[in-house]
C-alpha positions as CSV (number, residue, x, y, z in Angstrom):
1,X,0.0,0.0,0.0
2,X,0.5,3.1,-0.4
3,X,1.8,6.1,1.6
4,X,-1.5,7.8,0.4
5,X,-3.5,5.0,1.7
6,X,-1.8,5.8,4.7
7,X,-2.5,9.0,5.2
8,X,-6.1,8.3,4.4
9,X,-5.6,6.1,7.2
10,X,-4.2,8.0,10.1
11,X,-6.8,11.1,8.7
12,X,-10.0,8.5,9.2
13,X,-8.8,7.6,12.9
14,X,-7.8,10.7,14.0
15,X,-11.3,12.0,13.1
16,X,-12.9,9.4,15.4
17,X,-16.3,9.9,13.3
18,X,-17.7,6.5,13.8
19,X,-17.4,6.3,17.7
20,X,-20.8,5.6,18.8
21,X,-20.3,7.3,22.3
22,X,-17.4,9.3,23.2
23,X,-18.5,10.0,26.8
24,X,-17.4,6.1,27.5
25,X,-14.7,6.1,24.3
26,X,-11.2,8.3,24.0
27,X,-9.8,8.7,20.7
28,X,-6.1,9.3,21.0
29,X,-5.6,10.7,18.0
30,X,-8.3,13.5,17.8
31,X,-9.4,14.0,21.1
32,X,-7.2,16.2,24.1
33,X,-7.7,14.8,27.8
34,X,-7.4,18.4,29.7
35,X,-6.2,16.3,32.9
36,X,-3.8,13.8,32.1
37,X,-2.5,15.2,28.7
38,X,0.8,17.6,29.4
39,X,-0.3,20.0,26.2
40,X,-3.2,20.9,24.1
41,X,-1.4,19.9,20.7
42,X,-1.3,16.0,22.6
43,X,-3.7,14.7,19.4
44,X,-1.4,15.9,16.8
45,X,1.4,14.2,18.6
46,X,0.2,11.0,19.2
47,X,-0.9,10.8,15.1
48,X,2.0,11.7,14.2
49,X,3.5,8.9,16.0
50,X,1.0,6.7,14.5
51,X,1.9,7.7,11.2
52,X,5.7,7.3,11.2
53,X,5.4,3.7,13.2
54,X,3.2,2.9,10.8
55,X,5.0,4.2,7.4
56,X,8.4,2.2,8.8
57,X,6.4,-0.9,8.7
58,X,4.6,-0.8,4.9
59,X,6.1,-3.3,2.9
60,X,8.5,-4.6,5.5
61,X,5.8,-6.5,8.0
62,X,6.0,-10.0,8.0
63,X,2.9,-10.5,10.9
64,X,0.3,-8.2,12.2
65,X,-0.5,-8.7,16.6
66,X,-3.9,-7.6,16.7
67,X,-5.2,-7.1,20.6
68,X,-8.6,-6.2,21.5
69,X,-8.6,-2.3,22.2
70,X,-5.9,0.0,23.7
71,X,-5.4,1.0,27.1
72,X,-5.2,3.7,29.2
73,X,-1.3,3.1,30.2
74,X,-0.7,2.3,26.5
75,X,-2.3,3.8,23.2
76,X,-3.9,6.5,24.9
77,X,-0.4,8.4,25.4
78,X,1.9,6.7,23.5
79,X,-0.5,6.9,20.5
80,X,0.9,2.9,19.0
81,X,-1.1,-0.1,20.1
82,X,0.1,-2.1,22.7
83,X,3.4,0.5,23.3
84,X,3.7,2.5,26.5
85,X,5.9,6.2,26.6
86,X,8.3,4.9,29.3
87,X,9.1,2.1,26.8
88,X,9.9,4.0,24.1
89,X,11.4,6.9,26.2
90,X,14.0,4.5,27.7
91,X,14.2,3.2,24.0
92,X,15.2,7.0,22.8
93,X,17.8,7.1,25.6
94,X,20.0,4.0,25.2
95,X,19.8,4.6,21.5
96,X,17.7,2.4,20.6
97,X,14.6,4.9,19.5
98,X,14.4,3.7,15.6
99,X,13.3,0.2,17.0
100,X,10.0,2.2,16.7
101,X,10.4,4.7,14.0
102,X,12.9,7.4,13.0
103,X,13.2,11.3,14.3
104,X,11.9,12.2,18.1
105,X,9.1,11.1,20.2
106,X,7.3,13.4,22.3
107,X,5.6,12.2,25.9
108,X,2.1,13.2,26.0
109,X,0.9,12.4,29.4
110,X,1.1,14.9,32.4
111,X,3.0,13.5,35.1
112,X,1.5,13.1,38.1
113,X,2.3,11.6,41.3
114,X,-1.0,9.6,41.6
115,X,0.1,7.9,38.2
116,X,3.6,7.0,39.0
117,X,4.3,7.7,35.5
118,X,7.3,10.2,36.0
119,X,9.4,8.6,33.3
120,X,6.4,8.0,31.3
121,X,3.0,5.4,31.2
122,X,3.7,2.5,31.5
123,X,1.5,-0.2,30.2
124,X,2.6,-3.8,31.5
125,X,1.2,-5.8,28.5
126,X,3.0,-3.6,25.7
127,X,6.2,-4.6,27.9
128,X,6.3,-7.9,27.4
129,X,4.5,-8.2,23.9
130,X,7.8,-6.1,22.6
131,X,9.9,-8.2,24.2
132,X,8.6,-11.4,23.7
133,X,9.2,-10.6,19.8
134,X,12.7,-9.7,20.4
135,X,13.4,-12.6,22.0
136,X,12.2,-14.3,19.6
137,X,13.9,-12.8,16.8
138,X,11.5,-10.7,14.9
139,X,13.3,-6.9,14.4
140,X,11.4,-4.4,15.4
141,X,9.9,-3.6,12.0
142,X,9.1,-6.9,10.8
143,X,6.3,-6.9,13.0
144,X,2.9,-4.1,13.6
145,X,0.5,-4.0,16.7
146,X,-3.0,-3.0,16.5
147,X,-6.3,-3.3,17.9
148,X,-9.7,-4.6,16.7
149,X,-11.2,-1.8,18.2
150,X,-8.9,1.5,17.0
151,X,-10.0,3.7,20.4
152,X,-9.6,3.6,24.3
153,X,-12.9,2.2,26.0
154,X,-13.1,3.0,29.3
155,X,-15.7,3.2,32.0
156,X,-18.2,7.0,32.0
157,X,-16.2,9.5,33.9
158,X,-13.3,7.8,34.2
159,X,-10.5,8.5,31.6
160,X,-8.0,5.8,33.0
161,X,-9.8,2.9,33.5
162,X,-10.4,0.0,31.0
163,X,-13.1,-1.9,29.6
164,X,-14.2,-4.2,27.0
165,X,-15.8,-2.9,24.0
166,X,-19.4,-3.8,23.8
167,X,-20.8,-5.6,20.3
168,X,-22.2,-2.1,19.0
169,X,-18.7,-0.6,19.3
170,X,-16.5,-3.7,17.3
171,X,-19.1,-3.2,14.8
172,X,-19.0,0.2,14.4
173,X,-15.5,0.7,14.3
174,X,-14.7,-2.4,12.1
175,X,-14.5,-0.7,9.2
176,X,-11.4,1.3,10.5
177,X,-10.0,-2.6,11.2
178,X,-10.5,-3.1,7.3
179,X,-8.8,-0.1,6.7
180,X,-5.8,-0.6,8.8
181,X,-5.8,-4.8,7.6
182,X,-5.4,-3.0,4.2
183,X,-2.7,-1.3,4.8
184,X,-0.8,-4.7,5.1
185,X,-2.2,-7.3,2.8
186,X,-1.2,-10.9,2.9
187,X,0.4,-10.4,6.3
188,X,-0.5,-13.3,8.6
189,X,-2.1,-12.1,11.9
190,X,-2.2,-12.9,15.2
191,X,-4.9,-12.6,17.4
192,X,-4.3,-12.0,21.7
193,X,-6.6,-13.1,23.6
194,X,-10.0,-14.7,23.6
195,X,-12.2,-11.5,23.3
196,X,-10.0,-10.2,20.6
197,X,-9.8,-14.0,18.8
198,X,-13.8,-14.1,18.7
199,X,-14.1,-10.5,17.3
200,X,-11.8,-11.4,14.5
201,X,-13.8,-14.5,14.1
202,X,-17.1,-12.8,13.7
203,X,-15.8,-10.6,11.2
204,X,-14.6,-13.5,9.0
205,X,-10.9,-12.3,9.3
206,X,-9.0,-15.1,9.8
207,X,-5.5,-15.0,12.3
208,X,-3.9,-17.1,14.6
209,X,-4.6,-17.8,18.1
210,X,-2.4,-16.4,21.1
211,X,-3.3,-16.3,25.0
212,X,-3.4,-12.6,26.0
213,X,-0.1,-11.9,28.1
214,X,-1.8,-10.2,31.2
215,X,-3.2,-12.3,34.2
216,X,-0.4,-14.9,34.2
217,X,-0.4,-15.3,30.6
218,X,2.8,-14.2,29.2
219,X,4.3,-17.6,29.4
220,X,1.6,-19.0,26.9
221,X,1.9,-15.7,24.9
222,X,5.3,-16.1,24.3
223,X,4.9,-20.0,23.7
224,X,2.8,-18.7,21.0
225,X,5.3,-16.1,19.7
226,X,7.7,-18.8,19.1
227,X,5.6,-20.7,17.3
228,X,4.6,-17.9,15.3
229,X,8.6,-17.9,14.1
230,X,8.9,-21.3,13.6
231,X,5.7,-20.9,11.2
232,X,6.8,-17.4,9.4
């Protein structure tokens, strides 16, 4: 694909038209959190994020990690799926910061004490999903996380907590899916977790199956990365 298509892309998320509620859905992209974000221009950052992690990866990805919806710790700052700012920050500062695309990258979250998130969010998940694909071998480009649902659900007047998307809201927003699945076609995919693995499944998109790392599960996730190389 092109970098037109993406562009198209980043424009249709960032809009966030085809949330069905945003009083119980945050769109990282196009929508400014006057608490938590550190500046009014957060949006902007995080797509422009988005749209050089994803412009690395056209025509080099070899597999797509596809996760259920972002999180509050992860996609809601850091603007990537399944990728926390601490992550990346401590990336930037041993040298390592083209492992998630080229040029700076700007922390969008406000720090404060009740967050512990001094050096940045930190979301535990995105942790070990990175680093169960280095340890596996896959380079850091070789390899793009998304979600089946694009923005951060979370519970009505509560910005930082988490929930799982309801049926209206998969449905709704599975056309941006399509889009990004686009983007990358013939990449195999793999689905995390359950939730995420029946979504897929409902929409007819086929992927491979992979036990969500949180709740105990990063042994089995990273059974299933290994696999995953073995297979690809």
């Amino acid at each position: 694909m092109s970098a037109n298509d993406l562009d198209r892309f980043v424009s249709a998320v960032s809009a966030g038209d085809r949330i069905p509620d945003p009083a119980i859905m945050f769109n990282p992209w196009g929508d400014h959190d006057p608490v938590h974000d550190l500046v009014p221009d957060a949006p902007r950052i995080r797509a422009d994020h988005l749209q050089r992690y994803l412009a690395a990866r056209l025509g080099r990805a070899r597999v797509l990690l596809i996760a259920e919806a972002p999180s509050y710790s992860g996609a809601k700052f850091s603007g990537m799926a399944m990728t926390s700012e601490r992550d990346v920050l401590a990336a930037h500062a041993a040298g390592r910061g083209a492992d998630y695309f080229e040029g700076d990258f700007v922390r969008t979250s406000r720090p404060l004490p009740q967050l512990k998130n001094t050096e940045g969010m930190l979301e535990r998940t995105a942790s070990i999903v990175w680093s169960a694909m280095a340890g596996n071998g896959w380079a850091p480009h070789e390899f793009v996380l998304w979600n089946a649902v694009a923005y951060h659900p979370h519970e009505a007047g509560n910005p930082l907590s988490n929930r799982a998307p309801n049926t209206a809201e998969r449905r709704a927003l599975r056309p941006l899916l399509e889009q990004f699945l686009a983007l990358f076609p013939g990449v195999p995919r793999l689905a995390i977790g359950r939730v995420c693995q029946q979504s897929l499944a409902d929409m007819g998109i086929d992927a491979l199956p992979a036990r969500h790392p949180s709740y105990g599960g990063a042994p089995e996730f990273r059974a299933a990365v290994a696999d995953l190389r073995a297979r690809l």
